[in-house]
N, C-alpha and C positions, 0 to 999 in steps of 0.2 A: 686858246688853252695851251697850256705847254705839256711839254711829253714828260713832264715829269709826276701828274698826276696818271698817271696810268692805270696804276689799279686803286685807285680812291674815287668811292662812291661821291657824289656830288655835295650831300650835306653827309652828317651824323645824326639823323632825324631823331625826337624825342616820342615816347612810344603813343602810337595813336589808338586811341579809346575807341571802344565799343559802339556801336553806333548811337548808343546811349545818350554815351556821354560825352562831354568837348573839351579835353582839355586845352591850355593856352600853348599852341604851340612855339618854338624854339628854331630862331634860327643862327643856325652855324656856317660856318667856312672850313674848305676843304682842308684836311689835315695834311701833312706833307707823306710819300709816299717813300717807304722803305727801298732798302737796298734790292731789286730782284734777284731770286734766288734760283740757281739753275735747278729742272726736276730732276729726280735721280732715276735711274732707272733700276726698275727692282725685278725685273724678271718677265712681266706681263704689262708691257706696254702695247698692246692692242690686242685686242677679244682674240679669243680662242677659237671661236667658232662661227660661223655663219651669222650676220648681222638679222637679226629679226625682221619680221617685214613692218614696213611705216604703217601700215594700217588695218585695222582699226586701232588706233592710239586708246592706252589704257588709263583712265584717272587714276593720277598721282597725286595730288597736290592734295592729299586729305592729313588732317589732325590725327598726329598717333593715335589718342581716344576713341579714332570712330571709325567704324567699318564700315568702307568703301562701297559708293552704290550711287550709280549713275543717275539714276531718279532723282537723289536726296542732293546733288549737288550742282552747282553752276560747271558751264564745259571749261573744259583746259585748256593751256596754253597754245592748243592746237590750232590748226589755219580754221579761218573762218567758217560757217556753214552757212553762209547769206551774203546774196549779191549784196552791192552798195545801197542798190536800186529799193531792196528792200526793208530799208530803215522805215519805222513804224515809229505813229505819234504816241507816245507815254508820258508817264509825268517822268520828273526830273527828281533823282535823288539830289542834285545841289541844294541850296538854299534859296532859292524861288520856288522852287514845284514847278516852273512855269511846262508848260507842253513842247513835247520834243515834234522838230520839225522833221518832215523828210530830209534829206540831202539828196544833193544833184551832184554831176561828176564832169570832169572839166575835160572838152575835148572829145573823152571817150571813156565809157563803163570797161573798166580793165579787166572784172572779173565778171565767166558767164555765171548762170543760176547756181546755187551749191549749195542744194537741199539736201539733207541727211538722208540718203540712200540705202539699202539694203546692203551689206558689204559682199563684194565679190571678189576675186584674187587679189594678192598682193600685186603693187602697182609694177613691183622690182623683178614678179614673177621668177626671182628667185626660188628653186627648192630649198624646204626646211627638215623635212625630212623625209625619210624613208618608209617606216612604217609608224602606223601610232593605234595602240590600242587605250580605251578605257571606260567605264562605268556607265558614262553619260552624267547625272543629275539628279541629286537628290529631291524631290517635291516633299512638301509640307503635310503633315495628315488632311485628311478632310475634317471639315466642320464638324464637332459634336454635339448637338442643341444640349441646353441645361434647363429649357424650361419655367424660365424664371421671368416670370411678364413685370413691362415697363407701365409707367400709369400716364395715361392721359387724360387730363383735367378731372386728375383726382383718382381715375378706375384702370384697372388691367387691363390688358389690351395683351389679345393673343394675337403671336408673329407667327408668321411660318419659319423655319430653321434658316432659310438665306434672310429672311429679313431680322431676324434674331442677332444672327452672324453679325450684319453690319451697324445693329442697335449695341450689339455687345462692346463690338471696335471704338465707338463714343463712348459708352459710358465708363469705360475702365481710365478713361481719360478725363474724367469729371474732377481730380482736384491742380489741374495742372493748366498753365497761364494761356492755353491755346481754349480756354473756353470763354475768357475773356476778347477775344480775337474775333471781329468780326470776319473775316473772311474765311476762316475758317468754320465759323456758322452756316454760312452763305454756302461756302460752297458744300459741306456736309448736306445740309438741309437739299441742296438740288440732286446731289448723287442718293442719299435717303430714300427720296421721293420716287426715283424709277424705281427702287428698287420694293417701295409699298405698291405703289400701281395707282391707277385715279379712283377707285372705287374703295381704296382703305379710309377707317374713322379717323386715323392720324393726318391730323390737316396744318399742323401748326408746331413747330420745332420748339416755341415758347411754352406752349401746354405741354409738352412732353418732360416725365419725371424720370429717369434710369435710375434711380437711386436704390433700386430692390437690387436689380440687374451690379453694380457698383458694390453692395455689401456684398453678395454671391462670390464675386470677381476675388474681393480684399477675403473672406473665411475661407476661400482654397489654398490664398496667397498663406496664410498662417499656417492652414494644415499642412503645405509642402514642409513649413520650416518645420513642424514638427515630427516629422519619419524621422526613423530612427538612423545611425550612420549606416548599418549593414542594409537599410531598402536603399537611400541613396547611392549605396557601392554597387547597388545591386542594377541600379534604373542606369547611371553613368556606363555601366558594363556592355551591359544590353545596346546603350545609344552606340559607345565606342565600335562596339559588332558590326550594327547596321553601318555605321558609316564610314569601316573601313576601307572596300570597295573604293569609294569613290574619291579618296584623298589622295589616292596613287596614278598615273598615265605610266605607260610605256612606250618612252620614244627610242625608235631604233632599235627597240629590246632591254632601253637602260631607263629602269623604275625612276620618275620624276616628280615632285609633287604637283598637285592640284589647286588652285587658289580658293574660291569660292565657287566652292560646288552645292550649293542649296539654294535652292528657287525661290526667292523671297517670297513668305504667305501673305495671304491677306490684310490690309488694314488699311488705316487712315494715311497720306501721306500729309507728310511734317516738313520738308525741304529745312533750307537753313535762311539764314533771317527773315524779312516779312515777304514768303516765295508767295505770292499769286495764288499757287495750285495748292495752298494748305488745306487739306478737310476735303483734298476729293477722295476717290475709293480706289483703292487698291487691285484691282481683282485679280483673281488667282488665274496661275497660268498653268498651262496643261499641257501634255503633249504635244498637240496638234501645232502650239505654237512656236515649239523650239525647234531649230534647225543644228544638224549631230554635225562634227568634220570628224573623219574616224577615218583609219585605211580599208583599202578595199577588200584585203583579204582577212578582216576581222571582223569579228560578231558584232552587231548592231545593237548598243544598248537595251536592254530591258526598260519596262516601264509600271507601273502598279493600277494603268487604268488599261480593261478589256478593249478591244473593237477599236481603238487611237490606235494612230500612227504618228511617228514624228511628223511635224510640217513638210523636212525634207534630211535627208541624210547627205552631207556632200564626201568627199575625197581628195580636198585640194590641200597639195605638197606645200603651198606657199604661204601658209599662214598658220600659226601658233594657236588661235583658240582654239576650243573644243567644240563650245555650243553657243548659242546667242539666242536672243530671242526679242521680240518689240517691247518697249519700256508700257506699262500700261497709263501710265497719265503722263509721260511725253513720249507721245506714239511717235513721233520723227526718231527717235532715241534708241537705242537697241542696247542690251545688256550683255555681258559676253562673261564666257567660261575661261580664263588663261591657267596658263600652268601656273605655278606660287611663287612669290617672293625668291625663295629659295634654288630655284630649278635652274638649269643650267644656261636657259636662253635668259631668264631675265637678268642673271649674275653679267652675263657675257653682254647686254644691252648697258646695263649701271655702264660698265665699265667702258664702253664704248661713250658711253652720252658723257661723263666727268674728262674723258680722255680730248673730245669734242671742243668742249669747254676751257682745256689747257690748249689744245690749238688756237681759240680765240684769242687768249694771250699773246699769244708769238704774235698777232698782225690786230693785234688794236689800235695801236699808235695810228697805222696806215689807215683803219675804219674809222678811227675818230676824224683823220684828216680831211678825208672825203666828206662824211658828212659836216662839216664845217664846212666846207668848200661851197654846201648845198644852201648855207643860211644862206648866203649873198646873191640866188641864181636868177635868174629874167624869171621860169619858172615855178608856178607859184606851189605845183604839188611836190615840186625836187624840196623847193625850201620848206614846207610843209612835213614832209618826209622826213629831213634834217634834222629839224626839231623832237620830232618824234622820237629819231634812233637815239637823241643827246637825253630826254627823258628816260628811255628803255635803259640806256647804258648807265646814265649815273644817280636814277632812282629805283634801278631795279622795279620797274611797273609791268605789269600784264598787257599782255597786249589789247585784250579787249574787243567785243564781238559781239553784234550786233546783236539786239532781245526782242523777243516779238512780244505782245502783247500780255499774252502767259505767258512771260517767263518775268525773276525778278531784273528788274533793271538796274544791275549793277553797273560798276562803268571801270571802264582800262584807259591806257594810253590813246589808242585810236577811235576812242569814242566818249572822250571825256566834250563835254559842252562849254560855251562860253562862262554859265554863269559855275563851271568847278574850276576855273582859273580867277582870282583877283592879283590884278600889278596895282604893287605897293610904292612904287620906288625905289630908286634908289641899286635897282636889278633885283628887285626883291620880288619874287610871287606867292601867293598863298595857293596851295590845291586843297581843294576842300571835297570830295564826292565818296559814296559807297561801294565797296571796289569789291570783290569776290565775299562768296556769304553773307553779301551787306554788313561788311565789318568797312567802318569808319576809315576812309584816310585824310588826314588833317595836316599838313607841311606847309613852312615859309619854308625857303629855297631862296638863296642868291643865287641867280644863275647868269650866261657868259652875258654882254651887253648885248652883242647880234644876236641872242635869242631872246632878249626883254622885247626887243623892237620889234622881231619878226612876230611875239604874241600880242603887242599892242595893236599890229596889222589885222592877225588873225581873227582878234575879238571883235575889230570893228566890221570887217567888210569878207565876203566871202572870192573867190576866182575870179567871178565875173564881174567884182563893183558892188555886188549890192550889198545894202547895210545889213547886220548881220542882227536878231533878237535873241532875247532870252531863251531857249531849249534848242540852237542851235548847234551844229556841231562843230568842234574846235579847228578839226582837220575834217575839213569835207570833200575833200579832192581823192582820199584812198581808203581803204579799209585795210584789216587787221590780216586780210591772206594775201591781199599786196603787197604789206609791208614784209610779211614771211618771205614774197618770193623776189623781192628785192636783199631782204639780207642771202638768201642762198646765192645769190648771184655774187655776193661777195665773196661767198665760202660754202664748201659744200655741207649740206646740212644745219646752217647756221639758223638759227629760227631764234624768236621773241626768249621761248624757255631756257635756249642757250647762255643766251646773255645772264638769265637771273640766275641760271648753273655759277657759272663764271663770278659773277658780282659775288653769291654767296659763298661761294668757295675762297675768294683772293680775301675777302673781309677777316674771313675765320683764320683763315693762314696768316694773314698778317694781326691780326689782334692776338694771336697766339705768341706771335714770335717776339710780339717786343714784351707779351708779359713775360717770357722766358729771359728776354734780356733785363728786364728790369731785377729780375728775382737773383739773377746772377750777384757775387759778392753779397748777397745778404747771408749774415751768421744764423738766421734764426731760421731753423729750418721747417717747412709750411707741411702737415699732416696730408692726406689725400683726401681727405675730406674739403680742407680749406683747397685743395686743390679742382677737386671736382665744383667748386661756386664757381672759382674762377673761369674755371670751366665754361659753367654756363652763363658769366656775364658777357664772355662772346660768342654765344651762343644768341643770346637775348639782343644782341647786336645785329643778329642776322635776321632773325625773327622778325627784328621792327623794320630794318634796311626795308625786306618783302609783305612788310605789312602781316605778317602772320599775328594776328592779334586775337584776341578771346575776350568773353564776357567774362567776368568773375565768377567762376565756380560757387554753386548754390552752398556747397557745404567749405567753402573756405573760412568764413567767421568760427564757423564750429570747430573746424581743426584747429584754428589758430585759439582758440578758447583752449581747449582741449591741449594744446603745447607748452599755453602759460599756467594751466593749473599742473602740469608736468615738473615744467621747472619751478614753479613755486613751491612742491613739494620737494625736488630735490636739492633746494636753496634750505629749508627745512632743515635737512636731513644732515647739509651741509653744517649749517652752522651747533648743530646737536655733537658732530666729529670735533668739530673745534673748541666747544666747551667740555667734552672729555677729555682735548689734547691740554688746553689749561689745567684742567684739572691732575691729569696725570704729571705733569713737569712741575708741580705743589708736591707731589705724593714723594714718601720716604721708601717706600716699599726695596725689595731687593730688584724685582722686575723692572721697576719704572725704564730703563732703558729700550726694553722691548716691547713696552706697551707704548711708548712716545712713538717709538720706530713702527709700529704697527701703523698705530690714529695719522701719524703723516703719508705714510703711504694711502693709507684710505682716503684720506683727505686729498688728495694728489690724484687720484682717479676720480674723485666724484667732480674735483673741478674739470676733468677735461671731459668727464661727460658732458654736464653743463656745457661744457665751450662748446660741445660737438650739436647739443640740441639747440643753444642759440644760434649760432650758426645755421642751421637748419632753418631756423623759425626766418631768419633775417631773409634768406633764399628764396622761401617759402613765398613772404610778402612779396618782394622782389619782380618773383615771375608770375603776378598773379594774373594777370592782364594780357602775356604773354604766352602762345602756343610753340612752344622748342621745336616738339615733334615734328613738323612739316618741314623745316628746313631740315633737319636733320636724317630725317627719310628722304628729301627727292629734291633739294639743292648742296648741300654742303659736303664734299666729294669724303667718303669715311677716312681713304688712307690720311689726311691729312688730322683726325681725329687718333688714328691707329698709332701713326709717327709721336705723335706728343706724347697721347699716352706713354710709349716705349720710352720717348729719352726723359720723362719724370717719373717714370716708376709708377704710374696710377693705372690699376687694372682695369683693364679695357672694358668690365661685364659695372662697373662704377656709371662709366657713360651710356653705353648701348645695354639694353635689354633684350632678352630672350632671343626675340622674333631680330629685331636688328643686327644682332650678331650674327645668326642663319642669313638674313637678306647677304651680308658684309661679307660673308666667310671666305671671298674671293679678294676682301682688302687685307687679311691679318698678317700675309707674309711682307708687306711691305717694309724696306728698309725704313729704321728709325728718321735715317737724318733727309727721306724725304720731304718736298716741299711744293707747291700745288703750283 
């Protein structure tokens, strides 16, 4: 590979579908790589403040849409939490299904056990701060029966209020596609059952009707819309009151915000694509379960339940959350309290981890070379390795981390199987597997000759010679926290997430930069409107580069329904201006000047409305498939969205929203002619 693809992704991959659906993928060759641009410096080239501590690592990597919750999602790009030794047999999201084998390790097991532990100091035992006061934790109301019995084979059937509770949790979920879901039956129906006990008449999830329990649910849902606006100013008021308290921390004495401070309540969990653990129960958590970090010389949060005590109150300087607590259906899992988006450690992390990401830059050439060096080695996990980092680096992939049994069996770079690689020829490979949230990855790829041959090797035969079958592992010699503590050996802090920082960050900056040269010498000057699509057609670059893909929004037919009867009215409306403006350049009248000069200005605005709502629609379509948000929140560095903005005049509140702006507020002084 020559140094002159440097910052060019491996392909320009075409966007991969839902897991749905398949579409024919596209294979492309590397485009040529622009001129490097030196970064400018704007004032705040490295954090401000004291580096956060590594751990407990916070999930990042969620869809703008959706609020953040460790339960509901697969782990992050973080080091592994399972030995090698511990690979379990599952099926295989490739296209066999066949069964995953264990894997063996060659030589020597590199990493010991690394089970998800209780978290205990910062490893860096660095101080964070000084003092810290706050709230603690919002819990959820309790339960309040409504009374309304479910029928079994035909008759009411009285619950007690806990069994009520978790009859309610299902029924309100009777018109939605997770009741077509067997496993979520399955598993509803066994959590159900302890909670009826063996001497209840309910014996049979099929005989059971909720449908009383379901209308109940939907005539409250209606009577809320119906209050009037002064009760709903009135209930929002009241809520704003109660949960003032606990939006605020006091670090050092300087008010900071809170992230998620409410204790998820009860209910069914849903995970994201087909998770295992759909339909089990929820259960509420309580005092006794949450451990406080608070300073020593400050009051000890309050709580709303008598005779509890917190599980344990700590006082450790070295670590930013507040509280934590065990996940209730991934009990190895722990949930945590941090400060917000906004606050000053997380501002001063951003900025450190994109900062990170530009130091990869400066020494890629040298890491590309090495691992090259690695396809050719006597060693078969070096070469193994090699491959992996030429995946990471120029498919932007996850690293990928072992699944136990319950959990969904998504798949990453270090843990992709034989049968999610097909060689085609010709240096050609297809990857085909289900990669975070069970969203689809589907790529041909040309890639270098000495990595066609070293995967030719890989698929047939394992370390020691033996042949290798279907549900096997592609790279059996390492896992995904060897692979982490291999690249920090390159660099400090360099991890798997780095790289997709980097890939996503140089893609956007350079898709940026040549639209900016392109659009040079052009007379006809582009609205910000048309400026914010193009916007985000490199944005949707990055999206798919990381796979950030989505299903199709349930209500996108409707809106796009709803756009065209929009413009077909004001196509309408349009052509109504136009036969007045005929009609008036007929007329003898004294005014007709001023009435022609009227109807063409009218007409001149209704078409650039029009241009502005088709434009929209075309966009619309576009990204349908497509989740922005995630790149946009936690790979693609802002200043370099901030810099464009500034030298094409498109208001920065165009791209970033509310809450992005608040996360970013530490990117807005950046010099314009910045460059990543």
């Amino acid at each position: 590979m020559s140094d002159s693809d440097d910052d060019v992704p491996l392909v320009k991959r075409a966007a991969a579908a839902p897991a749905s659906a398949k579409p024919t993928p596209k294979s492309t060759k590397p485009t040529p790589k622009p001129a490097a641009a030196k970064p400018v410096a704007n004032g705040r080239s490295t954090p401000s403040r004291k580096k956060p501590e590594p751990e407990p690592e916070e999930e990042d990597d969620e869809d703008e849409s959706e609020e953040s919750s460790s339960s509901d999602s697969e782990s992050d790009d973080s080091d592994s939490d399972k030995p090698l030794a511990a690979r379990r047999k599952s099926k295989s999201p490739g296209a066999s299904g066949a069964k995953r084998k264990r894997a063996t390790t060659p030589k020597k097991e590199s990493s010991a056990k690394r089970s998800k532990k209780e978290p205990g100091s910062s490893k860096s035992g660095q101080v964070m701060w000084k003092t810290l006061k706050h709230a603690g934790v919002l819990f959820p109301p309790e339960y309040e029966p409504h009374g309304v019995k479910p029928l079994y084979d035909g008759k009411p059937v009285d619950l007690t209020p806990d069994q009520e509770e978790v009859a309610t949790m299902f029924a309100v979920m009777k018109e939605t596609d997770y009741m077509n879901k067997k496993v979520f039956l399955d598993n509803f129906w066994e959590g159900f059952k302890e909670v009826l006990g063996k001497g209840h008449v309910i014996k049979d999830l099929k005989k059971c009707d909720f449908t009383p329990i379901y209308d109940w649910h939907m005539a409250q849902r209606e009577a809320k819309k119906g209050i009037s606006k002064e009760e709903k100013d009135r209930i929002k008021k009241e809520k704003d009151e109660k949960e003032a308290k606990y939006k605020v921390a006091y670090v050092d004495g300087r008010p900071e915000p809170v992230g998620n401070f409410r204790v998820e309540p009860p209910g069914l969990f849903r995970g994201r694509g087909e998770h295992p653990k759909m339909g089990k129960i929820k259960k509420r958590v309580y005092p006794r379960d949450i451990t406080i970090n608070i300073g020593e010389n400050e009051p000890v949060p309050e709580h709303p339940y008598p005779g509890q005590t917190w599980k344990e109150v700590k006082h450790d300087h070295t670590v930013t959350w507040l509280a934590y607590w065990k996940d209730t259906i991934s009990t190895k899992d722990y949930k945590y309290v941090f400060l917000g988006a906004t606050s000053t450690f997380k501002a001063d992390s951003d900025l450190a981890k994109y900062e990170k990401a530009r130091k990869l830059k400066e020494i890629i050439v040298d890491v590309r070379k090495n691992y090259e060096r690695d396809w050719d080695s006597s060693d078969q996990r070096k070469r193994q390795m090699g491959v992996a980092m030429y995946f990471i680096d120029k498919l932007a992939l996850r690293a990928g981390h072992e699944k136990d049994e319950d959990e969904a069996d998504t798949v990453g770079c270090c843990t992709l199987k034989v049968e999610n690689i097909e060689i085609m020829g010709d240096n050609k490979v297809k990857f085909d597997f289900l990669g975070k949230d069970s969203i689809r990855y589907e790529n041909i790829v040309e890639v270098d000759p000495r990595v066609y041959k070293n995967l030719e090797k890989f698929k047939r035969i394992d370390h020691t010679g033996k042949r290798k079958q279907q549900g096997d592992q592609l790279f059996e010699t390492f896992d995904a926290q060897d692979l982490n503590k291999e690249l920090k050996n390159i660099m400090d802090g360099l991890s798997v997430k780095v790289f997709r920082t980097y890939n996503a960050s140089i893609v956007l900056d350079r898709l940026l930069s040549e639209w900016e040269a392109t659009k040079k010498g052009h007379s006809t000057a582009q609205t910000v409107d048309q400026k914010k699509v193009d916007y985000d057609i490199a944005n949707k670059e990055v999206a798919i580069l990381c796979n950030h893909q989505r299903s199709v929004p349930k209500t996108h037919t409707n809106q796009m329904e709803k756009i065209q009867e929009k413009l077909a009215g004001m196509n309408k409306e349009l052509a109504e201006l136009e036969d007045e403006l005929r009609a008036a350049q007929k007329g003898k009248a004294e005014n007709k000047k001023a009435n022609v000069d009227s109807l063409n200005s009218k007409i001149d605005k209704k078409k650039q409305a029009i241009a502005k709502v088709e434009l929209q629609a075309r966009s619309k379509e576009d990204l349908k498939t497509v989740a922005l948000g995630t790149s946009k929140i936690n790979y693609m560095d802002p200043r370099i969205t901030v810099a464009w903005c500034k030298r094409n005049e498109v208001p920065i509140e165009k791209i970033f929203n509310k809450s992005l702006l608040a996360k970013f507020n530490w990117a807005m002084d950046v010099d314009p002619t910045f460059r990543f």
